[in-house]
Residue frames as qw, qx, qy, qz and C-alpha x, y, z in Angstrom:
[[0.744, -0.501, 0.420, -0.137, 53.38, 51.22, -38.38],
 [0.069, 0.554, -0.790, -0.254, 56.37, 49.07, -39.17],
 [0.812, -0.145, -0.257, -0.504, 55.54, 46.08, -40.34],
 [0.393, 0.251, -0.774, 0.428, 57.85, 44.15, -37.84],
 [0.355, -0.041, 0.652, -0.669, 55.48, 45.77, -34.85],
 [0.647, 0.062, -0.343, -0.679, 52.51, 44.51, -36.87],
 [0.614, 0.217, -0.759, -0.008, 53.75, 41.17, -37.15],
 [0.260, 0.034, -0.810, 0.525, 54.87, 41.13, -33.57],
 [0.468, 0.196, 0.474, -0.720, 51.30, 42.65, -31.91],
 [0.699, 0.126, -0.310, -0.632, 49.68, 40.23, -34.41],
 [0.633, 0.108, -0.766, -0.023, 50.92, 37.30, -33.44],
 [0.023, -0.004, -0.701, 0.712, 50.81, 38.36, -29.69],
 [0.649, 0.046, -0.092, -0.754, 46.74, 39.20, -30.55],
 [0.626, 0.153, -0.696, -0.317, 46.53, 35.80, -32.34],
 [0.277, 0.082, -0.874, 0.390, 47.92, 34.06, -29.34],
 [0.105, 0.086, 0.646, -0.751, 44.76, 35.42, -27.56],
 [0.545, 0.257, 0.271, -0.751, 42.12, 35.33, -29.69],
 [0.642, 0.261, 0.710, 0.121, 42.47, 32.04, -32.01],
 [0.438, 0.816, -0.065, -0.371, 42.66, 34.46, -35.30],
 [0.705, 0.448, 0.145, 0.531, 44.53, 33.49, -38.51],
 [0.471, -0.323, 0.044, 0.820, 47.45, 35.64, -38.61],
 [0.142, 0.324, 0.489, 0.797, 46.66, 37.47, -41.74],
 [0.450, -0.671, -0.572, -0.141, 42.83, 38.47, -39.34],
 [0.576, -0.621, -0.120, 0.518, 44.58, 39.45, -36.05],
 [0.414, -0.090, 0.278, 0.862, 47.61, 41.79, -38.14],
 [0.078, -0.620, -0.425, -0.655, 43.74, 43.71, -39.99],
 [0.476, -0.648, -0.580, -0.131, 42.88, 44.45, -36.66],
 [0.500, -0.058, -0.330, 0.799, 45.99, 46.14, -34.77],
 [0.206, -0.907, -0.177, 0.321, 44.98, 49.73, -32.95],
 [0.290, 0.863, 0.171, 0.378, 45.86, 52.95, -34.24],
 [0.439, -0.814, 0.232, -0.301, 47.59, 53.42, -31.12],
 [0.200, 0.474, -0.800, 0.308, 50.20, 51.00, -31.56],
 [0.519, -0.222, 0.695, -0.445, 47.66, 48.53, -29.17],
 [0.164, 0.076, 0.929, 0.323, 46.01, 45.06, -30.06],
 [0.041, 0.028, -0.709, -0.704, 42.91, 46.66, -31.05],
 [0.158, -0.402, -0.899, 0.071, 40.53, 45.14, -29.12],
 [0.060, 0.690, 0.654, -0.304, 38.70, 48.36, -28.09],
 [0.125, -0.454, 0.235, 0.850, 39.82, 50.49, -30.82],
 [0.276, 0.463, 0.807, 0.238, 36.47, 51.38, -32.68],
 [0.251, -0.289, -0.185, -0.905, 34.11, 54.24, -34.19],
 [0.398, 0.028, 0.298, -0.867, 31.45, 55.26, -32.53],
 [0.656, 0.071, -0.313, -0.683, 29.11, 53.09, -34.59],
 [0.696, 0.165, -0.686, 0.132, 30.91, 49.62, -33.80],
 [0.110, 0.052, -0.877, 0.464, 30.99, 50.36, -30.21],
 [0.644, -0.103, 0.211, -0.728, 27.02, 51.45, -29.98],
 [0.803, 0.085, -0.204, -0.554, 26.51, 48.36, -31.64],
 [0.506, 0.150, -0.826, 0.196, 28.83, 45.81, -30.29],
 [0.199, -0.074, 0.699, -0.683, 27.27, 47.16, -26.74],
 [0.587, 0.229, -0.091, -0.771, 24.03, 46.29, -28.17],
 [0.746, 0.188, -0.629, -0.115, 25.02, 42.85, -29.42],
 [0.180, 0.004, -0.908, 0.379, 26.10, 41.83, -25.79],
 [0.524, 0.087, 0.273, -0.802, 22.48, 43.28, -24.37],
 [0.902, 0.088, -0.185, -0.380, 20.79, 40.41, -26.91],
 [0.688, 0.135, -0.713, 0.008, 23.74, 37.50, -27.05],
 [0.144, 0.366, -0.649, 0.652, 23.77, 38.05, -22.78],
 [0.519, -0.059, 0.538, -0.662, 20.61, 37.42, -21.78],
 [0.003, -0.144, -0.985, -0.091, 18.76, 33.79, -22.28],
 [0.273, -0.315, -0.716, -0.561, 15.19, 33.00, -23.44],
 [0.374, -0.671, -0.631, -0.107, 13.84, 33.45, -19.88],
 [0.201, -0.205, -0.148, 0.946, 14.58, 36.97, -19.85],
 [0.295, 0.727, 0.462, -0.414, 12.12, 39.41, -20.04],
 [0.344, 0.717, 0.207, 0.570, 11.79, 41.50, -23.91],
 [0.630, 0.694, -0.196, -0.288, 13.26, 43.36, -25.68],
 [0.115, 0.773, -0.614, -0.114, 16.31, 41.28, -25.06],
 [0.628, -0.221, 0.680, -0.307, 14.63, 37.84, -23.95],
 [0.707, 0.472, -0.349, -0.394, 14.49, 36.21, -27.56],
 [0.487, -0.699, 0.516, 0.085, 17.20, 33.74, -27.01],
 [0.757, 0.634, 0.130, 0.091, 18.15, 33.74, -30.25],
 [0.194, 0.885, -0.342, 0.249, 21.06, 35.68, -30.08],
 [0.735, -0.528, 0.304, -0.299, 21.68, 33.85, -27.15],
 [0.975, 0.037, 0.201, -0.085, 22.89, 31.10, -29.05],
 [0.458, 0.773, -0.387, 0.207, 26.21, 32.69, -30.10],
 [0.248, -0.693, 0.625, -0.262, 27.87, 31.76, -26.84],
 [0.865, -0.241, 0.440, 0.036, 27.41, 28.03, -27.60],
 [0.885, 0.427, 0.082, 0.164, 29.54, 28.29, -30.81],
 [0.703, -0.343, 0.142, 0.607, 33.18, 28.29, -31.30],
 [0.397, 0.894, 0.110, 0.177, 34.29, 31.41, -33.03],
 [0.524, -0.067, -0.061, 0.847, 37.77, 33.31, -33.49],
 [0.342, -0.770, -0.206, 0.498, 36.43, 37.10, -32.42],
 [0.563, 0.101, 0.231, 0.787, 38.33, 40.11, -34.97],
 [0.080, -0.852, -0.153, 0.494, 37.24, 43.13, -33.53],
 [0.440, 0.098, 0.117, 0.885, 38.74, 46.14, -36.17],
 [0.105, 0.016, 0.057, 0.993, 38.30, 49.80, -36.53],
 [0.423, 0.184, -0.094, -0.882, 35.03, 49.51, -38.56],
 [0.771, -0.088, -0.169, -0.608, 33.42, 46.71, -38.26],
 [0.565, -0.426, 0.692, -0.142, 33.24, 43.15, -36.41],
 [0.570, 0.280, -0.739, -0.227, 34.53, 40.23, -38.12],
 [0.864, -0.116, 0.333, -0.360, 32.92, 36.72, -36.69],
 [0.250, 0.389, -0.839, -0.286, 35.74, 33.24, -38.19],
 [0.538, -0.158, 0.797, -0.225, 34.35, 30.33, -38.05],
 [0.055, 0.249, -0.788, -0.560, 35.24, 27.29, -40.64],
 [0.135, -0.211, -0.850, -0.463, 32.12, 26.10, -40.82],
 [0.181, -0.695, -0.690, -0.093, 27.63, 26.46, -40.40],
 [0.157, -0.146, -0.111, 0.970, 28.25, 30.27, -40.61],
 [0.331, -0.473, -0.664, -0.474, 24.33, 29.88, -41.88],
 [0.564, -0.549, -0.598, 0.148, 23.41, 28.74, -38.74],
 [0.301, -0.645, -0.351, 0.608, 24.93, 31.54, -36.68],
 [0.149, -0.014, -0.136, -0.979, 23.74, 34.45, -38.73],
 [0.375, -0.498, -0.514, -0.589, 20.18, 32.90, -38.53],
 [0.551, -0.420, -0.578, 0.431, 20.63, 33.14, -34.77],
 [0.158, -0.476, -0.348, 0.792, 21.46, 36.86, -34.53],
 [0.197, -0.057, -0.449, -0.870, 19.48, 38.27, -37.95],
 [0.355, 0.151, 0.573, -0.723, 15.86, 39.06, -37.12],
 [0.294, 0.313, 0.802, 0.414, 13.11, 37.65, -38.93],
 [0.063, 0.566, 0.409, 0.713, 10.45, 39.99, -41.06],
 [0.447, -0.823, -0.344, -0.062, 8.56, 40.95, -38.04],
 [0.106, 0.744, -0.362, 0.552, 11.87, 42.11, -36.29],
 [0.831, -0.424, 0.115, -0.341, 11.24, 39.40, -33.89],
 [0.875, -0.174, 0.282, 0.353, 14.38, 37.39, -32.11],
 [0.627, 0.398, -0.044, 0.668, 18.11, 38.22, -33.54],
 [0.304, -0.365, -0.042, 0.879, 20.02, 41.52, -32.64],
 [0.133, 0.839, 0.408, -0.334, 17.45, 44.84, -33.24],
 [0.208, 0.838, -0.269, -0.427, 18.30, 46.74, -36.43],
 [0.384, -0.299, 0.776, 0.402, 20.94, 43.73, -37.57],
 [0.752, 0.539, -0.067, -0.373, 19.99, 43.28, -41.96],
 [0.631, 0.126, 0.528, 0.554, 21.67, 41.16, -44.65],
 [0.288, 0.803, -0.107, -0.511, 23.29, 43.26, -46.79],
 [0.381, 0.702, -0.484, -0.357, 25.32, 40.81, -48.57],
 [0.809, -0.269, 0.504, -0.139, 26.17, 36.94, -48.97],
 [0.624, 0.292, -0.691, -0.217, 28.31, 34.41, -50.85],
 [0.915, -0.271, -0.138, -0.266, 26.50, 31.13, -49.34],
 [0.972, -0.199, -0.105, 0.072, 28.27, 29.24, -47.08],
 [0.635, 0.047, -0.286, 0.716, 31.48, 31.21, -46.65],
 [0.178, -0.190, -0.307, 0.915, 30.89, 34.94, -45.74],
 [0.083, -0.737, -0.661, -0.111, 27.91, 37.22, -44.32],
 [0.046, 0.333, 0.002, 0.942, 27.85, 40.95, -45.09],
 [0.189, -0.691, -0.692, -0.092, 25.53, 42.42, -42.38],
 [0.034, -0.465, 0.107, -0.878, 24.76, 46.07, -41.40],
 [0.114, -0.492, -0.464, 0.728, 23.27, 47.57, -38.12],
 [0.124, 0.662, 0.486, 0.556, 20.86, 49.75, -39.94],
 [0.217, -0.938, -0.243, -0.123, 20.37, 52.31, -37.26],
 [0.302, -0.899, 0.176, 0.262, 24.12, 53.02, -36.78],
 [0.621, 0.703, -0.335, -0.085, 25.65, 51.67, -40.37],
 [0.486, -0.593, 0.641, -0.050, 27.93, 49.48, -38.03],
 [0.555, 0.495, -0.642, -0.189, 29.27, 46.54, -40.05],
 [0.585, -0.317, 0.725, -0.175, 29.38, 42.46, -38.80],
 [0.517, 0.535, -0.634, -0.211, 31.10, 39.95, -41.09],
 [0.724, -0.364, 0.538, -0.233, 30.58, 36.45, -40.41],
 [0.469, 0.507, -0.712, -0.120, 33.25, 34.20, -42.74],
 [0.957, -0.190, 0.209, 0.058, 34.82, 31.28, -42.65],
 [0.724, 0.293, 0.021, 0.624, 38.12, 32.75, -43.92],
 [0.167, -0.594, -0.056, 0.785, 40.07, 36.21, -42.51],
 [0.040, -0.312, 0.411, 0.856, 40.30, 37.43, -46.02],
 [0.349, 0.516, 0.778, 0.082, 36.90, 38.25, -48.09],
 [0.290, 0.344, 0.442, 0.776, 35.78, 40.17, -50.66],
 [0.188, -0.047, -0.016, -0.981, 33.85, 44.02, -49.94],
 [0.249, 0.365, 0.841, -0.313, 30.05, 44.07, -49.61],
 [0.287, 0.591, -0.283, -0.699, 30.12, 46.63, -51.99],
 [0.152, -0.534, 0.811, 0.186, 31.80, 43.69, -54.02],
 [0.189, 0.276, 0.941, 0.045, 29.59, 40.61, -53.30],
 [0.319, 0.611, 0.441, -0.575, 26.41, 42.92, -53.77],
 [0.393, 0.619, -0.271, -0.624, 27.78, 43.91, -57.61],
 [0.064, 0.164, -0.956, -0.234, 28.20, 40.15, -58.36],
 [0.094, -0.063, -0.977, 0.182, 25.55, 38.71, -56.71],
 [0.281, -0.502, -0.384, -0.722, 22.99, 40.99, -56.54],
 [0.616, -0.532, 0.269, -0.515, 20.17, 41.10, -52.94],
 [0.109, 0.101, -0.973, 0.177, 20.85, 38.56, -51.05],
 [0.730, -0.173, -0.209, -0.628, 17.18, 36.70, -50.96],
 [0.879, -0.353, -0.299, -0.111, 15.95, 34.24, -48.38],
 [0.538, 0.125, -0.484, 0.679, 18.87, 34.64, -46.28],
 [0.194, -0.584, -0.516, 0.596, 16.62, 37.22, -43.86],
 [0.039, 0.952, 0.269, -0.142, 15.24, 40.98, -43.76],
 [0.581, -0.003, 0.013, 0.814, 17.88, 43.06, -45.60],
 [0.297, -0.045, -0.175, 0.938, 18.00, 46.94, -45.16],
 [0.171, -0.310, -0.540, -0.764, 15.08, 48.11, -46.34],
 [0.477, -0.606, -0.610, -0.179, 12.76, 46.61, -43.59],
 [0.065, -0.783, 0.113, -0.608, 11.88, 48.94, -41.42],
 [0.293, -0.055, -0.866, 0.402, 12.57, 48.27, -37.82],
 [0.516, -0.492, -0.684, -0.155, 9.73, 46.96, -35.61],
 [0.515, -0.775, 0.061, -0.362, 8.18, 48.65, -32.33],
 [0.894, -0.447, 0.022, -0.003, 10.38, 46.06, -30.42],
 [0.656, 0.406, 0.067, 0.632, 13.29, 46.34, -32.56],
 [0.039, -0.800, 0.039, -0.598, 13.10, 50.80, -31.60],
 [0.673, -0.663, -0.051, -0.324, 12.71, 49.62, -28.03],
 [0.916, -0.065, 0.076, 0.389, 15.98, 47.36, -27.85],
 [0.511, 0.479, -0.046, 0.712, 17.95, 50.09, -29.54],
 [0.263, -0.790, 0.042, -0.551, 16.57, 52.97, -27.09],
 [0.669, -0.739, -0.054, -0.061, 17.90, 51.23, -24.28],
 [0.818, 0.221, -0.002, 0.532, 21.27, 50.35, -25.76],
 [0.291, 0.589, -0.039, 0.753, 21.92, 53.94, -26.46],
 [0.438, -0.848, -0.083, -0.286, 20.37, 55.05, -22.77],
 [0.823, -0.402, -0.008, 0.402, 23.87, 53.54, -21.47],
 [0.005, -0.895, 0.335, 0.296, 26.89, 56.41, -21.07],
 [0.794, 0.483, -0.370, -0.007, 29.58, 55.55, -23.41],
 [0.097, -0.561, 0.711, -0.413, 32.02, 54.25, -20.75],
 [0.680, 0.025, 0.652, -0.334, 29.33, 51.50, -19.99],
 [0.783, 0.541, 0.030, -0.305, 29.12, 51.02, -23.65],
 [0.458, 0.705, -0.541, 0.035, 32.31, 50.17, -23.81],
 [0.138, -0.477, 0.855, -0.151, 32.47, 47.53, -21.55],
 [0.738, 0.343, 0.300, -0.497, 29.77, 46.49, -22.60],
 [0.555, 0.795, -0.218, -0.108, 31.31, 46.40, -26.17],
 [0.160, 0.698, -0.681, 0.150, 34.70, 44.86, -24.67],
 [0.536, -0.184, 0.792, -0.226, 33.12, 42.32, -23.04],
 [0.733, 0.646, 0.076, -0.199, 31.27, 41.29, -26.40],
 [0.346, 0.826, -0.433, -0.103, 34.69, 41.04, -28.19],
 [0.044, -0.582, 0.763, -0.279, 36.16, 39.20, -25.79],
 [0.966, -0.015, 0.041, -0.254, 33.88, 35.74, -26.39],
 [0.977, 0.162, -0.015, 0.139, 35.60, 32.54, -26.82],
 [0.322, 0.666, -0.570, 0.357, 39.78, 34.84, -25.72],
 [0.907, -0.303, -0.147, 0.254, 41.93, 33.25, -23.56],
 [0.006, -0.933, 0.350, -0.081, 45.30, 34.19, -22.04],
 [0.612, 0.395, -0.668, 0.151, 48.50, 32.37, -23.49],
 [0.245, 0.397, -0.787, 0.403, 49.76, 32.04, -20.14],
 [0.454, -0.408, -0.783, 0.117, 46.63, 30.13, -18.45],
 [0.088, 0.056, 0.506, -0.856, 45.78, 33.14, -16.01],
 [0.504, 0.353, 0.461, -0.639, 42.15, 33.44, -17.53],
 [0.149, 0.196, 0.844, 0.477, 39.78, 31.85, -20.01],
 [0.488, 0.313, 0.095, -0.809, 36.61, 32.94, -22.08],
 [0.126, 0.236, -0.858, -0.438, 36.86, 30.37, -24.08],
 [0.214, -0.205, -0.955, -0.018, 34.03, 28.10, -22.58],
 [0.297, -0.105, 0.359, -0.878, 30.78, 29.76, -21.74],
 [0.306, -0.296, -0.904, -0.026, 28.04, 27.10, -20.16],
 [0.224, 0.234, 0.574, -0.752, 24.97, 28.69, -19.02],
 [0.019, -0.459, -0.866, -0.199, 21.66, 27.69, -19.34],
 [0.131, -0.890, -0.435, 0.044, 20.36, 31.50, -17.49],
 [0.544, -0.086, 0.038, 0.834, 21.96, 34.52, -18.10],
 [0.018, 0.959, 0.270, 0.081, 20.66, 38.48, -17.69],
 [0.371, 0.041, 0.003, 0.928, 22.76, 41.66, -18.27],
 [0.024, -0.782, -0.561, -0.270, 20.61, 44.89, -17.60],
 [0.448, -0.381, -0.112, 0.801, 21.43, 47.94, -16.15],
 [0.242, 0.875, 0.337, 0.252, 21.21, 51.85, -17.30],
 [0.157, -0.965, 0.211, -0.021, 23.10, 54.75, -17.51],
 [0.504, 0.491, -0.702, 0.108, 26.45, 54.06, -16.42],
 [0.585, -0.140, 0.672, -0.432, 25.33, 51.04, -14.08],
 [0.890, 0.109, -0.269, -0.352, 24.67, 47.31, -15.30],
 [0.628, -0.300, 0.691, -0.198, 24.76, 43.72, -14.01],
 [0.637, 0.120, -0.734, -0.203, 25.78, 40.34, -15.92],
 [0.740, -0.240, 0.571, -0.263, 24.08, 37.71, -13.32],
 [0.709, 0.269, -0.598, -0.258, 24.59, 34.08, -15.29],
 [0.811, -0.444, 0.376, -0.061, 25.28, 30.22, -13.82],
 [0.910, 0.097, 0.267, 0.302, 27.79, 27.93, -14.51],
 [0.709, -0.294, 0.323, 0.554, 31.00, 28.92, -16.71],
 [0.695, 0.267, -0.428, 0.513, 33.00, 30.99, -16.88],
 [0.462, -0.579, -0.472, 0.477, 34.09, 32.31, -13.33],
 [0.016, 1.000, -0.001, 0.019, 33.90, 35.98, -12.42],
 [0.470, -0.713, 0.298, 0.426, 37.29, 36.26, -11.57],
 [0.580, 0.201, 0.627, 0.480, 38.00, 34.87, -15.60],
 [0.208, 0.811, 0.378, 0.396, 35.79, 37.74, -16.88],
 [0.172, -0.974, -0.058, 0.138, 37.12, 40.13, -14.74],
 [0.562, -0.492, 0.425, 0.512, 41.04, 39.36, -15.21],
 [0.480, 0.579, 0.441, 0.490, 39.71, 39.40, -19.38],
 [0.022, 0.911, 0.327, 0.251, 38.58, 42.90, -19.11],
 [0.283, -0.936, 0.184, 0.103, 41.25, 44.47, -16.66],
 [0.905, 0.071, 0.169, 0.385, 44.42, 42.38, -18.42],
 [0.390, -0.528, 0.308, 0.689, 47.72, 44.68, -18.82],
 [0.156, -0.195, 0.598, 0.762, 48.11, 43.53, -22.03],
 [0.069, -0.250, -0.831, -0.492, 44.59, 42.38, -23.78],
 [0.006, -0.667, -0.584, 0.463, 41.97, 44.16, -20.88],
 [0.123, 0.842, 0.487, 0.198, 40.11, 47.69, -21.93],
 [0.404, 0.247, -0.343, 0.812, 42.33, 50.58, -20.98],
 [0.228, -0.348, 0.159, -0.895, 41.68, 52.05, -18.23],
 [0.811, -0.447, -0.245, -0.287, 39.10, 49.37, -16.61],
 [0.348, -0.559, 0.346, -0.669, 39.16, 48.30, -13.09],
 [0.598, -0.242, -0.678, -0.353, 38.47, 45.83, -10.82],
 [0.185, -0.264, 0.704, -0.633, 37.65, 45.61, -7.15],
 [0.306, -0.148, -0.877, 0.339, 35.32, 42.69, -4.61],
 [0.193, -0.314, 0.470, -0.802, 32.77, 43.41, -3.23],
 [0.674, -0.353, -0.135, -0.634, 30.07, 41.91, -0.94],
 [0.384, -0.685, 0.614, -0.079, 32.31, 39.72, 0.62],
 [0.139, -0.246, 0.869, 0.407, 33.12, 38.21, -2.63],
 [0.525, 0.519, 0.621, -0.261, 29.47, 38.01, -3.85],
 [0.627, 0.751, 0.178, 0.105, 29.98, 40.01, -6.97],
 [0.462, -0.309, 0.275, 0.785, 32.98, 42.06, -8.44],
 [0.208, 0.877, 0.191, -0.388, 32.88, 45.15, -10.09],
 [0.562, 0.326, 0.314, 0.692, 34.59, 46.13, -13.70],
 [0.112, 0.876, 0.406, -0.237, 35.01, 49.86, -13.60],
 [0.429, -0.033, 0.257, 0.865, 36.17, 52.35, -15.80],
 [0.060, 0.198, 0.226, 0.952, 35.58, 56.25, -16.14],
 [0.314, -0.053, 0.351, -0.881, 32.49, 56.00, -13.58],
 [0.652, 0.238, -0.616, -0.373, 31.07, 53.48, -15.41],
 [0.442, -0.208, 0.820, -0.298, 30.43, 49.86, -13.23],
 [0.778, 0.042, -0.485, -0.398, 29.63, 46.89, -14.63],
 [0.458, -0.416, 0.709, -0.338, 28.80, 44.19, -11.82],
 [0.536, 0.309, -0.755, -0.218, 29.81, 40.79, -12.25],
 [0.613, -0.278, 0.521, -0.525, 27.27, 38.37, -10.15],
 [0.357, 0.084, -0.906, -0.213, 27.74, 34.44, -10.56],
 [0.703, -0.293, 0.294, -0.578, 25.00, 32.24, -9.20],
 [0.398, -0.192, 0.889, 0.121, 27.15, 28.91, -9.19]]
């Protein structure tokens, strides 16, 4: 790709997700798009997987009711979806939100399967998906060094959580098995909505930026599932994210129904319903 288009679909990215230029421009599609749902197989089981825990709040029912994870939507982050793995920016208590989605010994609370695989304190967190080798990088800078990298400097990363080795927990199997029970069309919006925390569209049409809820449940199977939540942001914000020209999922959908009680996201047979309770 030239690097002129680069530039120019990097800066048009940026504009939508709050990335450093240098972040947005690592991230570009393969396809000449911005990127956002251009992943491997591993990255999208597990990004669908990550919304299944960060979607549902503490008075959900297990495996997904931990609300640990939960706590990702109250922090500000810049998003950087790429190819092979998710990148997580944010300039500062990047501690704090890896101990939010990294499980503790038992496998209990965080995102199911998520290890430490690597760490230089206080700026960037190498972590793996152990059950699909998926990659999730939480920095405080676009540009950082390999896990390969920090791991031959630094050696394990101790006290920092449960790194590969531990096996995963009965609850931990149970969380993954349902993830994977969704067709891959649902996984992917699943997986697009997940990406699409904390974007926004330059021209004011929709925001993600601000998500206030105190009750939130996603659940569903196959290629069927429901986000219910209160408070912010409106459906009509999440739906105009996901079906955008330029920054939506290809190929998704939207359409009304119940006479405006919920709204549907579809794509490829796939439905994800979108039900606010004010």
């Amino acid at each position: 790709m030239p690097n002129s288009v680069q530039h120019r679909l990097g800066a048009q990215r940026a504009a939508i997700t709050d990335e450093p230029a240098s972040a947005s421009r690592a991230g570009i599609g393969r396809d000449g798009r911005l990127g956002f749902d251009d992943c491997s197989e591993a990255q999208r089981r597990f990004r669908a997987l990550l919304a299944l825990h960060v979607f549902n709040t503490s008075n959900m029912p297990e495996p997904f009711g931990s609300g640990s994870a939960a706590a990702f939507l109250t922090y500000t982050v810049a998003m950087s979806p790429r190819h092979d793995q998710l990148v997580v920016i944010r300039p500062n208590a990047i501690e704090n939100l890896t101990g939010r989605l990294v499980p503790d010994r038992d496998g209990e609370f965080g995102v199911a399967g998520l290890r430490v695989a690597a760490i230089v304190p206080y700026r960037t967190h190498h972590l793996v998906h152990v059950p699909t080798g998926a990659r999730l990088v939480i920095t405080h800078r676009p540009l950082f060094p390999s896990a390969e990298a920090v791991a031959a400097r630094r050696g394990a990363p101790r006290g920092w959580g449960p790194t590969p080795d531990v096996p995963l927990s009965a609850s931990e199997q149970a969380a993954i098995a349902i993830a994977d029970s969704f067709s891959v069309p649902m996984q992917r919006l699943l997986a697009g909505l997940m990406v699409r925390v904390n974007a926004n569209d330059p021209g004011g049409k929709w925001t993600l930026w601000h998500w206030s809820t105190s009750v939130s449940q996603l659940d569903g199977t196959g290629d069927q599932c429901e986000l219910r939540w209160t408070r912010s942001p409106e459906p009509h914000h999440i739906a105009a994210a996901l079906t955008d020209p330029v920054a939506g999922i290809p190929g998704a959908t939207s359409m009304l129904g119940g006479y405006g009680a919920y709204t549907d996201i579809m794509l490829d047979g796939a439905r994800l319903r979108l039900r606010h309770n004010g």
